[in-house]
One Martini backbone bead per residue (centre of mass of N, CA, C, O) as a GRO file, in nm:
protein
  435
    1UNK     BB    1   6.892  21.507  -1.484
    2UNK     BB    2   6.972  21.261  -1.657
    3UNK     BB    3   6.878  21.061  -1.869
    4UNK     BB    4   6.781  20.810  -1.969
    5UNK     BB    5   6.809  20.467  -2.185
    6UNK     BB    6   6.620  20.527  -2.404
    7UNK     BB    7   6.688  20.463  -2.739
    8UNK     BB    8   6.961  20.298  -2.656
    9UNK     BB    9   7.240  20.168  -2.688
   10UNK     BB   10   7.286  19.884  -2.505
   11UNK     BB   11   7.578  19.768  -2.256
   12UNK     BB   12   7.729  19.513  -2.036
   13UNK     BB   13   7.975  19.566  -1.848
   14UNK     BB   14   7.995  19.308  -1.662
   15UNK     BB   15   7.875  18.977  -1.473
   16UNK     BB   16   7.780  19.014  -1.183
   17UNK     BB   17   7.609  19.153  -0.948
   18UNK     BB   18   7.576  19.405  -1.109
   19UNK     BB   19   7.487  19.352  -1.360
   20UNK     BB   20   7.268  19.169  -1.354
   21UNK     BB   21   7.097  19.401  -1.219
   22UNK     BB   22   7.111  19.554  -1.484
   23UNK     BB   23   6.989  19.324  -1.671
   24UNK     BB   24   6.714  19.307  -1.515
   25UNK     BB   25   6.631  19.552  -1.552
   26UNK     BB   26   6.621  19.616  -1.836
   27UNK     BB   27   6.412  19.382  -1.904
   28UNK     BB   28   6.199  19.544  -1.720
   29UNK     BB   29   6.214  19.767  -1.953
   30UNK     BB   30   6.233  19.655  -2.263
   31UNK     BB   31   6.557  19.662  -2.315
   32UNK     BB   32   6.780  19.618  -2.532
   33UNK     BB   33   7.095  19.413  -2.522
   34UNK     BB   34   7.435  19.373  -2.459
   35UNK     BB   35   7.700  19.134  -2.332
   36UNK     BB   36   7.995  19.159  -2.139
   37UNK     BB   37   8.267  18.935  -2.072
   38UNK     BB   38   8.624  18.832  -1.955
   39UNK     BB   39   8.523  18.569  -1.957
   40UNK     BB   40   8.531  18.266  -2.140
   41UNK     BB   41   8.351  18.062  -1.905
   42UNK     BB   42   8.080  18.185  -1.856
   43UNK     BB   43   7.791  18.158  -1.774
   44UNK     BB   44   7.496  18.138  -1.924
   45UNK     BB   45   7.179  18.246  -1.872
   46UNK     BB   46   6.868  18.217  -1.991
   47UNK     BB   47   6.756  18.526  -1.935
   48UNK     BB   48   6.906  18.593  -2.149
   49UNK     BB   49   6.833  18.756  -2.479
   50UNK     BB   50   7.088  18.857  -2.558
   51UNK     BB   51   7.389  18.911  -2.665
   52UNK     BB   52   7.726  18.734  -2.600
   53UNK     BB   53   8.050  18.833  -2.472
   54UNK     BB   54   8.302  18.606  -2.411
   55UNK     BB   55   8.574  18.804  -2.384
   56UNK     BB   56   8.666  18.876  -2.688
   57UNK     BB   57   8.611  19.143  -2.924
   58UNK     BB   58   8.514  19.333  -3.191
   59UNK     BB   59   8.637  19.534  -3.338
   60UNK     BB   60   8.354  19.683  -3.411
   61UNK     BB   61   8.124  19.685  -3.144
   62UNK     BB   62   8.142  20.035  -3.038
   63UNK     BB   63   8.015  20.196  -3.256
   64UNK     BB   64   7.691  20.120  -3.208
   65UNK     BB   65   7.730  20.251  -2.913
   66UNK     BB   66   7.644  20.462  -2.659
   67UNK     BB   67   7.590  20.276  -2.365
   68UNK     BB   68   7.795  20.149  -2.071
   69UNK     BB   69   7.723  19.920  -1.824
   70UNK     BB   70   7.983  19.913  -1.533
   71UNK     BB   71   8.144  19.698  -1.360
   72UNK     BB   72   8.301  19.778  -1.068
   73UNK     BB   73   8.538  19.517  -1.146
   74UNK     BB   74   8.589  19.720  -1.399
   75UNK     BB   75   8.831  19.865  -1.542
   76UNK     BB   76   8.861  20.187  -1.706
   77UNK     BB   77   9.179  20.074  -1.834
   78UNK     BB   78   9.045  19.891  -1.967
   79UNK     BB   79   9.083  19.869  -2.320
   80UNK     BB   80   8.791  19.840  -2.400
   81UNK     BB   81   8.703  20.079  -2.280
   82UNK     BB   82   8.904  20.297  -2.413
   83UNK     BB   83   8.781  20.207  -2.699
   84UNK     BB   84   8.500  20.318  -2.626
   85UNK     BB   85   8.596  20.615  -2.541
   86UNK     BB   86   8.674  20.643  -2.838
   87UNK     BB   87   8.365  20.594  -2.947
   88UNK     BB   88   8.185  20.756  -2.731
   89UNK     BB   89   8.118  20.617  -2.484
   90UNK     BB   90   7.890  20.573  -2.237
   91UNK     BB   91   8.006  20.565  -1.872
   92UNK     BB   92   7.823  20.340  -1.665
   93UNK     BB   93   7.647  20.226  -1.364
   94UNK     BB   94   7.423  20.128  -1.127
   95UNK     BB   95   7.405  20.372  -0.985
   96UNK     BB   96   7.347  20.548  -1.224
   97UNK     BB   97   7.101  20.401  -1.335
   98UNK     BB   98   6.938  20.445  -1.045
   99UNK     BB   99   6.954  20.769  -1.052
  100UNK     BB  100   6.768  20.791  -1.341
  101UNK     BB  101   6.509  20.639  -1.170
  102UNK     BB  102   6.472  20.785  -0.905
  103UNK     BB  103   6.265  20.904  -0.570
  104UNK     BB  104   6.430  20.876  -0.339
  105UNK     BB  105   6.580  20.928  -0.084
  106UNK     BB  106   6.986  20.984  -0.042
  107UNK     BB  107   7.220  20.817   0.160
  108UNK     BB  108   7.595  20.847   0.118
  109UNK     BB  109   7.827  20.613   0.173
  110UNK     BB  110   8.196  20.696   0.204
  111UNK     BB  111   8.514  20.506   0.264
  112UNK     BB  112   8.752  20.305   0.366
  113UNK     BB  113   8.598  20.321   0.654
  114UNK     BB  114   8.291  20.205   0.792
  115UNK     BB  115   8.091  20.192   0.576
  116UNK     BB  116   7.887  19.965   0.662
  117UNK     BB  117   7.823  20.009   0.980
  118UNK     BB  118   7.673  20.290   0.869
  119UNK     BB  119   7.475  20.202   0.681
  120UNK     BB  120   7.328  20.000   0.872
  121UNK     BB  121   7.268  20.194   1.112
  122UNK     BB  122   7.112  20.436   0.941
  123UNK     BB  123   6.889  20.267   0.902
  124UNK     BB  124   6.842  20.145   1.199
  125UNK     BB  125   6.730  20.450   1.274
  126UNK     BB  126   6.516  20.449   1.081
  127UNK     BB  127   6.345  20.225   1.138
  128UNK     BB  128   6.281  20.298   1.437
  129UNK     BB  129   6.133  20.566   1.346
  130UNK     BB  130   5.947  20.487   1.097
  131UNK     BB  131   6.133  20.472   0.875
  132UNK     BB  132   6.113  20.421   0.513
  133UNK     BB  133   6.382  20.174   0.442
  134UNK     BB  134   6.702  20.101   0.256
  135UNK     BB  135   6.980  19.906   0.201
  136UNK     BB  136   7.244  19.954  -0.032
  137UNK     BB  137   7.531  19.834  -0.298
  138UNK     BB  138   7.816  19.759  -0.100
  139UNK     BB  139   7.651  19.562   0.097
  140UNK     BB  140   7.496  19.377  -0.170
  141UNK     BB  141   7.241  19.575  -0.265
  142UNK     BB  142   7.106  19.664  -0.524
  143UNK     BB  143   6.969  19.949  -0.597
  144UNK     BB  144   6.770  19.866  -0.823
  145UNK     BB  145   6.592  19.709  -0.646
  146UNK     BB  146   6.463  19.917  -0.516
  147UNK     BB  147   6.245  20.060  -0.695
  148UNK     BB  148   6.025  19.855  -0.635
  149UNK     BB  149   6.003  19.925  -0.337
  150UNK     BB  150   5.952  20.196  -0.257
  151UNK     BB  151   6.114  20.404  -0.071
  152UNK     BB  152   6.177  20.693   0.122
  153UNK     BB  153   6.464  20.574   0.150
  154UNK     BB  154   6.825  20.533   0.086
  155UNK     BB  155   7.110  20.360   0.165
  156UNK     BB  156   7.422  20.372   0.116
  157UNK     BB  157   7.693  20.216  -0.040
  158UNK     BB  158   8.018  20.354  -0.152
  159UNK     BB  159   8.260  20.299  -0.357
  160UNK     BB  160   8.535  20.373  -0.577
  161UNK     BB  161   8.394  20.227  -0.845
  162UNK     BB  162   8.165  20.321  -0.842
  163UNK     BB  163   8.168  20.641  -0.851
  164UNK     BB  164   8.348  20.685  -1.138
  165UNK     BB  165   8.004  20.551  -1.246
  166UNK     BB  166   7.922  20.871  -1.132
  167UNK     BB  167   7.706  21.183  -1.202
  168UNK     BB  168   7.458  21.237  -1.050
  169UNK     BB  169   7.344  21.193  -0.753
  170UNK     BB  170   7.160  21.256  -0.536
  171UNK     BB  171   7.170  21.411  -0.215
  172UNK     BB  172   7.096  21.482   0.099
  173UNK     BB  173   7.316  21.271   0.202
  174UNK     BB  174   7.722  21.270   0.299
  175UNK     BB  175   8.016  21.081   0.292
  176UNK     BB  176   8.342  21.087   0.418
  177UNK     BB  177   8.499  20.932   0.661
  178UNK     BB  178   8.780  20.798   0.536
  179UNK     BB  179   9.141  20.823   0.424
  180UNK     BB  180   9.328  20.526   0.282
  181UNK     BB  181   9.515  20.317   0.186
  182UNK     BB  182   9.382  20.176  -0.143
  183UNK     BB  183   9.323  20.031  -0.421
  184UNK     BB  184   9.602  20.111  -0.561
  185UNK     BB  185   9.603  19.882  -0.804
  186UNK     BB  186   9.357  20.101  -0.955
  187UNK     BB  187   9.420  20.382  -0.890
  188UNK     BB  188   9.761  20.417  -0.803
  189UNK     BB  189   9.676  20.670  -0.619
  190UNK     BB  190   9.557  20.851  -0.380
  191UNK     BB  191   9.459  21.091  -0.544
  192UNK     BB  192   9.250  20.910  -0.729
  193UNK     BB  193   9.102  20.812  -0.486
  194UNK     BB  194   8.977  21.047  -0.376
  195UNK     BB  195   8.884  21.169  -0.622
  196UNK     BB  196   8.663  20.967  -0.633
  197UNK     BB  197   8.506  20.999  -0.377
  198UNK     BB  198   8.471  21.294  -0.392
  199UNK     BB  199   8.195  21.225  -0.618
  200UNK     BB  200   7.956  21.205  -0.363
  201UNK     BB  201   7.939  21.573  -0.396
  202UNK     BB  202   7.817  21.653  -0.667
  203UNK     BB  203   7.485  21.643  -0.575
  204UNK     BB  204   7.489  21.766  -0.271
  205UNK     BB  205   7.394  21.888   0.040
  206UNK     BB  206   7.527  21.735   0.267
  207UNK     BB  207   7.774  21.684   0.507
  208UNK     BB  208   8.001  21.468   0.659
  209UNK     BB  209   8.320  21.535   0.871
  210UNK     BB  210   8.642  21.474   0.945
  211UNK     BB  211   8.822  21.676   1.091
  212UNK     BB  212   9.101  21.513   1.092
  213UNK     BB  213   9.034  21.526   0.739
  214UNK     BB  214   9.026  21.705   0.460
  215UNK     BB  215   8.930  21.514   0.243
  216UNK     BB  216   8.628  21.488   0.366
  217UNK     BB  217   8.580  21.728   0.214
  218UNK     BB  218   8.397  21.927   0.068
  219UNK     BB  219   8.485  22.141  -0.267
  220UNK     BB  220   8.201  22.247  -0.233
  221UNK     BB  221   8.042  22.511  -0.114
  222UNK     BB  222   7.705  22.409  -0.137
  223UNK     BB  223   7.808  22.235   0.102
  224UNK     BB  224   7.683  22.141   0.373
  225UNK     BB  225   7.844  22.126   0.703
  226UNK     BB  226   7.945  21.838   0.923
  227UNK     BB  227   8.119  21.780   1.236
  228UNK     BB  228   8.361  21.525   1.348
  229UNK     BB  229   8.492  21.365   1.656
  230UNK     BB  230   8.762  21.288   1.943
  231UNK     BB  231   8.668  21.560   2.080
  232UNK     BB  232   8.627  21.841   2.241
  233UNK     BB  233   8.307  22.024   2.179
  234UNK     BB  234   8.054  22.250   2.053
  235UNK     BB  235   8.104  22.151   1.747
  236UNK     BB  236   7.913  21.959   1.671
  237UNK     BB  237   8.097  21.663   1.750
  238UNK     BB  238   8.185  21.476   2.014
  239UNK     BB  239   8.408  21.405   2.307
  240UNK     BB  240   8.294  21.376   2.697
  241UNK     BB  241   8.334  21.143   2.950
  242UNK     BB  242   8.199  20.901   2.724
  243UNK     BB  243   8.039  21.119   2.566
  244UNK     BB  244   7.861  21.228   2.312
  245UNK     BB  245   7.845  21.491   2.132
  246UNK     BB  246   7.597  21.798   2.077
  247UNK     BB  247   7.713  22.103   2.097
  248UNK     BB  248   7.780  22.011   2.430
  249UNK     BB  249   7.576  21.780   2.431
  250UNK     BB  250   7.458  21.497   2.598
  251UNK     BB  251   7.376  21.175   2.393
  252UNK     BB  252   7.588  20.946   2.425
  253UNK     BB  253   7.682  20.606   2.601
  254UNK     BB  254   7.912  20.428   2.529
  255UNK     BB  255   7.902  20.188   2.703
  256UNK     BB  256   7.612  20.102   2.596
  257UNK     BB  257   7.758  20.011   2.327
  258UNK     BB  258   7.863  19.746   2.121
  259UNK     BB  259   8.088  19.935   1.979
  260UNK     BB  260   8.408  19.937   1.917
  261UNK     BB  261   8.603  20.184   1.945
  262UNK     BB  262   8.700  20.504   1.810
  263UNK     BB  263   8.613  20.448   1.540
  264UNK     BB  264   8.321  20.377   1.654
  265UNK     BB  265   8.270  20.701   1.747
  266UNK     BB  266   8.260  20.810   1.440
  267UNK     BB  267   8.054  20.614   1.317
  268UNK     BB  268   7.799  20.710   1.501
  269UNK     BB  269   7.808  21.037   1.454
  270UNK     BB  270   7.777  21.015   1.128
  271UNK     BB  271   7.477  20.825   1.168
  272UNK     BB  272   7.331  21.032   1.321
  273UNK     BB  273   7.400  21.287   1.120
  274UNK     BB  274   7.241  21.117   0.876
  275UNK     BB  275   6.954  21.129   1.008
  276UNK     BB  276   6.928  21.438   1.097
  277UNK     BB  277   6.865  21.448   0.800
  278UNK     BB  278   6.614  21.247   0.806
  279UNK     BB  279   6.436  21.361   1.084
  280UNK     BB  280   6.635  21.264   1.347
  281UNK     BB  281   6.682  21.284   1.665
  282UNK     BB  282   6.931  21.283   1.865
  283UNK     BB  283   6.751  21.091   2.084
  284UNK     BB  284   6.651  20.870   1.883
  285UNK     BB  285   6.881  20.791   1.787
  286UNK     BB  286   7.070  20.695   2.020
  287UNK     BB  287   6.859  20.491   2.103
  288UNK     BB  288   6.923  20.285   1.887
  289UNK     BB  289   7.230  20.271   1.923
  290UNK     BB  290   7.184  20.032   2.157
  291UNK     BB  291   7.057  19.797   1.960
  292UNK     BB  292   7.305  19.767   1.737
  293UNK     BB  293   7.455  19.530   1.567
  294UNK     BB  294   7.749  19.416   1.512
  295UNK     BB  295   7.968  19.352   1.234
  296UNK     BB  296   8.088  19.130   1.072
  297UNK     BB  297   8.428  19.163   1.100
  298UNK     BB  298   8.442  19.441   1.340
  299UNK     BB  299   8.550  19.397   1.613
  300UNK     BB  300   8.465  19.102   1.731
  301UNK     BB  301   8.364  18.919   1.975
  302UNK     BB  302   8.432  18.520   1.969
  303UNK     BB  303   8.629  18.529   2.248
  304UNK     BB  304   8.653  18.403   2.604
  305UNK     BB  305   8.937  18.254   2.734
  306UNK     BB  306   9.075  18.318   3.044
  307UNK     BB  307   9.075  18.587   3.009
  308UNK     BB  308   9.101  18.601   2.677
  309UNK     BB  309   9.063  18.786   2.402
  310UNK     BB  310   8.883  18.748   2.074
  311UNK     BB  311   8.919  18.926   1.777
  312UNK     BB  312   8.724  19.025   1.473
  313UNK     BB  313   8.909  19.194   1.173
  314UNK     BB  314   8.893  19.103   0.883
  315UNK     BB  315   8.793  19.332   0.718
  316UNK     BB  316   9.060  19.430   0.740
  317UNK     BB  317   9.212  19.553   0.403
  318UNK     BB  318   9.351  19.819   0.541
  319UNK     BB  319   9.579  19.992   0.733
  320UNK     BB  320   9.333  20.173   0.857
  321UNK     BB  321   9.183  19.972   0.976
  322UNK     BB  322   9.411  19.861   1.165
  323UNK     BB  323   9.478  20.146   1.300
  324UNK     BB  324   9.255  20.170   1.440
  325UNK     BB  325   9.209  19.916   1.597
  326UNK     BB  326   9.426  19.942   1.778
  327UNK     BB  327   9.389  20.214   1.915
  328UNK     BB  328   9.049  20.167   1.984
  329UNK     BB  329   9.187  19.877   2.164
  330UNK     BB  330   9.398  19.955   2.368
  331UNK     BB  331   9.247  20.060   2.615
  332UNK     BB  332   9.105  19.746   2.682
  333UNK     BB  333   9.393  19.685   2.785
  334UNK     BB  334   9.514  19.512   3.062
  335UNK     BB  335   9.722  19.379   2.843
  336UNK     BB  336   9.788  19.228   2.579
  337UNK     BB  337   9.878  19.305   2.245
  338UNK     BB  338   9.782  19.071   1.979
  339UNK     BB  339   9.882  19.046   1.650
  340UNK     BB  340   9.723  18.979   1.348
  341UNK     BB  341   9.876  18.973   1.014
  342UNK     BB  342   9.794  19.014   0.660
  343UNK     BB  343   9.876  18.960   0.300
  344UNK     BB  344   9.734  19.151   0.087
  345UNK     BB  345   9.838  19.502  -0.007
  346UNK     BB  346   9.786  19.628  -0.319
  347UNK     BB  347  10.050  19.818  -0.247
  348UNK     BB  348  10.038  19.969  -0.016
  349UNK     BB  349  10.148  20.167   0.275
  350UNK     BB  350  10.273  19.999   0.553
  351UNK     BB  351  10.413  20.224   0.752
  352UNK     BB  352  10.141  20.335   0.886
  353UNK     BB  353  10.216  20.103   1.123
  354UNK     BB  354  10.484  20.133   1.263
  355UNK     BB  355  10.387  20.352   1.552
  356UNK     BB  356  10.200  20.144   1.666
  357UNK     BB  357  10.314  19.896   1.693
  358UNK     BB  358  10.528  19.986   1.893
  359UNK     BB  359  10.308  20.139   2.120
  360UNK     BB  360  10.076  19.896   2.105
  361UNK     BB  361  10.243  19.610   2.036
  362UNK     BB  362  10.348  19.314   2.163
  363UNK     BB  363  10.227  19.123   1.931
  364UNK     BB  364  10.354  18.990   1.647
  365UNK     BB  365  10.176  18.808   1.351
  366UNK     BB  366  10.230  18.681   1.026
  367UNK     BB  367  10.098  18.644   0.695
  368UNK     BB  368  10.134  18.578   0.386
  369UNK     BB  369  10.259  18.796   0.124
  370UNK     BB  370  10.278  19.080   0.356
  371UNK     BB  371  10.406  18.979   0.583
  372UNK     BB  372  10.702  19.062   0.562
  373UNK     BB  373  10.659  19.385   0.557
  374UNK     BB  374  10.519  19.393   0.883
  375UNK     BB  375  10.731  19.251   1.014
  376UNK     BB  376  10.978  19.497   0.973
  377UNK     BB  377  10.820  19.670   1.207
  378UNK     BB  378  10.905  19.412   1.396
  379UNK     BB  379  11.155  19.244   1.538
  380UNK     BB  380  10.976  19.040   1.708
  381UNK     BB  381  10.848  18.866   1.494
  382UNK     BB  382  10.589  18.623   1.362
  383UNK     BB  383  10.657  18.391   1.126
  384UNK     BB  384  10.379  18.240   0.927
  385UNK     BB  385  10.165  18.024   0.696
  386UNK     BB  386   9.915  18.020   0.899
  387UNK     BB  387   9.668  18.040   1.111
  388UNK     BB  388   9.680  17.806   1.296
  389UNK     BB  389   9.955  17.903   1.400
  390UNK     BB  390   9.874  18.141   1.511
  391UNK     BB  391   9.662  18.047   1.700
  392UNK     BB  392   9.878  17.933   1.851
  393UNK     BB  393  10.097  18.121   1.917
  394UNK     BB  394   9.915  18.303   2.073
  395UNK     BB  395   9.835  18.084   2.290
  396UNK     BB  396  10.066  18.097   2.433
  397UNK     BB  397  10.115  18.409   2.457
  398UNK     BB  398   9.888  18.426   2.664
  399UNK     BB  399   9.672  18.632   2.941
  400UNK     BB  400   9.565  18.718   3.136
  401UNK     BB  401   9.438  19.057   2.981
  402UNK     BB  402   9.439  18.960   2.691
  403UNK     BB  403   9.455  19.063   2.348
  404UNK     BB  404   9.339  18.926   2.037
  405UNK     BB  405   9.395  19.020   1.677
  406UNK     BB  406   9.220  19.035   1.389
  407UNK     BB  407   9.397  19.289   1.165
  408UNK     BB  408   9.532  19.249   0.851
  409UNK     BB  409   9.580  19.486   0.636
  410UNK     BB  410   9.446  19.312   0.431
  411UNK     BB  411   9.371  19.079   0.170
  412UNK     BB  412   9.220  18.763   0.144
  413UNK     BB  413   9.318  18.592  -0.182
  414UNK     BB  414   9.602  18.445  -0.102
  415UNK     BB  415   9.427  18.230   0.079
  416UNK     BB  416   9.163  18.300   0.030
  417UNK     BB  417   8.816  18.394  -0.053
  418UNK     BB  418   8.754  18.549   0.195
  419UNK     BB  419   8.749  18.749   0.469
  420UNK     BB  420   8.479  18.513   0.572
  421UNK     BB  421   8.656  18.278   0.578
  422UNK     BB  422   8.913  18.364   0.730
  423UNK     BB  423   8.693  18.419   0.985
  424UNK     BB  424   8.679  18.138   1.006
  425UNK     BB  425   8.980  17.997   1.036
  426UNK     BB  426   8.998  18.145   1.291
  427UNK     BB  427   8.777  18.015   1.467
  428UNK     BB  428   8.841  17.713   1.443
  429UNK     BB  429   9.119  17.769   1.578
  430UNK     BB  430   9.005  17.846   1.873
  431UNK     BB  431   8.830  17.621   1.911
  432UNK     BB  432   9.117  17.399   1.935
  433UNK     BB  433   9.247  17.559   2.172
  434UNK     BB  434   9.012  17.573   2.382
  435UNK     BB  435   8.889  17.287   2.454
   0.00000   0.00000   0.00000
């Protein structure tokens, strides 16, 4: 385990919400620290009691610093963080901070897509076992936060801007579920992506890993592999006449869960299989599964009206999240899949989407930045300029056994405040056409 941070100079870079609770940590540890964050106009809470520096900094500042606490939405190749690391600052993030300092059992999940999925999947069937659990990371709850909480295990969700500024992260188990272009804006290349991904095996004992991608094997050979996929097999995870196999024999019936598409046929025996690790057996894990509430803006039906049915993917914020959805939910559609798509593609490169449209997609709709980049991939797209529009134009061309799907393959910050948002004026616009 690295040292922990007493008796160091120590500063918080960016004071969003992972700062605060690096800051408020450091608090209650009676460390006193410096404060920096880039924006200018930022308010400063009571509760800060040292310096507190917005926007630049002083030429001198990182002279006399140790460790900087980088807040996952600062980029490592800011100018100033650059200058820290050349005066030799140790720079470490909340989830290091929190690695330096735990004492329970910690199963990490990261990849592309359905990190968030299998994050709360996980926790609820160790909940349903009895097992003392919480879920922190990138779902939301800061893990430091879990330290007071003390429980026997805490289940992460890790991105890769996390993982970036960790470095010591014990795991029992740890998963890349998969990878696909993303966060290329900050990443700049999949090799840099990937290889952020992959520090979440720097210090596990197992993997799950997906067969179809080897990307998301670990490099440690001394990392125990067990392997899913959605293909008929006796080894680890398989499936076979709609149910999940475990080692060829049949542990869990597709039809009986919440959780819709193939992708999410994945996302169960991942979370599954990291339970296995965490000493639930794979029929009390199954069964847990059939009571799980699918994460909202998650492929989730919001509307059937007429018999359309009306599904929110908004969470899908790139390509390869909504090539799951596509291919997960095309065998489910009796008729048209028209599918609304669009946003920021943050650079990611969208052709990967090209052979779905063209395979499975009826009708595509397209709104936002690069809207016109995904309409390229289909002759026939419909370019609008609002989410109401398309939900309009959707609901003309539907009928009886069509499937509307909003899953935009981009971020959603150039038209909206963010995902969850796009999600609700999509609900708005289909209450509607449908009155």
């Amino acid at each position: 385990m690295c040292s922990t941070v007493e008796n160091k100079n120590l500063v918080v870079a960016g004071f969003g919400k992972s700062g605060q609770a690096s800051a408020r940590f450091l608090i209650d540890k009676g460390l006193s620290f410096s404060v920096w964050d880039t924006r200018h106009d930022i308010a400063i809470p009571d509760w800060v009691n040292g310096p507190f520096y917005a926007g630049q900094l002083p030429d001198d500042f990182w002279q006399n610093t140790d460790i900087a606490v980088v807040s996952p939405g600062l980029a490592l190749s800011h100018p100033e963080l650059q200058r820290a690391t050349a005066h030799g600052v140790e720079l470490i993030g909340e989830i290091e901070l929190f690695a330096r300092y735990n004492q329970a059992s910690v199963i990490g999940i990261t990849g592309s897509n359905g990190k968030t999925t299998v994050t709360l999947l996980v926790t609820h069937i160790l909940k349903a076992a009895g097992i003392d659990v919480v879920a922190a990371g990138n779902v939301g709850r800061p893990a430091l936060s879990t330290l007071n909480a003390t429980p026997d295990w805490v289940v992460l969700e890790l991105s890769s801007f996390q993982l970036e500024t960790t470095h010591s992260l014990q795991l029992e188990a740890a998963t890349i579920l998969n990878i696909s272009d993303d966060h290329l804006d900050r990443h700049r290349t999949l090799t840099a992506y990937s290889d952020a991904k992959q520090r979440i095996y720097n210090n596990a004992t197992h993997a799950l890993c997906w067969r179809e991608q080897q990307v998301t094997y670990p490099l440690q050979l001394s990392v125990t592999v067990t392997e899913f996929g959605a293909s008929a097999t006796n080894d680890d995870f398989g499936l076979s006449d709609g149910w999940i196999t475990w080692q060829g024999k049949k542990v869990l019936d597709i039809s009986k869960v919440k959780l819709t598409g193939t992708h999410n046929i994945l996302n169960i025996q991942a979370a599954i299989g990291l339970a296995m690790l965490a000493g639930v057996s794979t029929s009390a894990a199954a069964e847990a599964v059939y009571t799980f509430e699918p994460v909202p803006h998650r492929c989730v039906q919001i509307a059937n009206h007429n018999d359309v049915r009306w599904i929110d993917d908004s969470k899908a914020t790139n390509a390869g999240a909504t090539l799951a959805a596509i291919t997960g939910i095309r065998p489910q559609c009796s008729g048209k899949l028209i599918l609304i798509a669009g946003g920021d593609a943050k650079g990611a490169d969208l052709s990967v989407l090209s052979e779905a449209l063209e395979a499975h997609v009826d009708t595509l709709i397209t709104l936002g930045k690069d809207g016109p980049a995904i309409a390229a991939f289909s002759p026939n797209a419909i370019q609008v300029e609002t989410m109401r529009t398309a939900v309009q134009q959707a609901n003309k061309l539907a009928s009886t056994g069509d499937i509307v799907l909003l899953s935009p393959a981009c971020a959603s910050l150039d038209m909206f405040e963010n995902y969850e948002h796009r999600a609700a004026v999509f609900k708005d616009a289909i209450n509607e056409v449908c009155a």
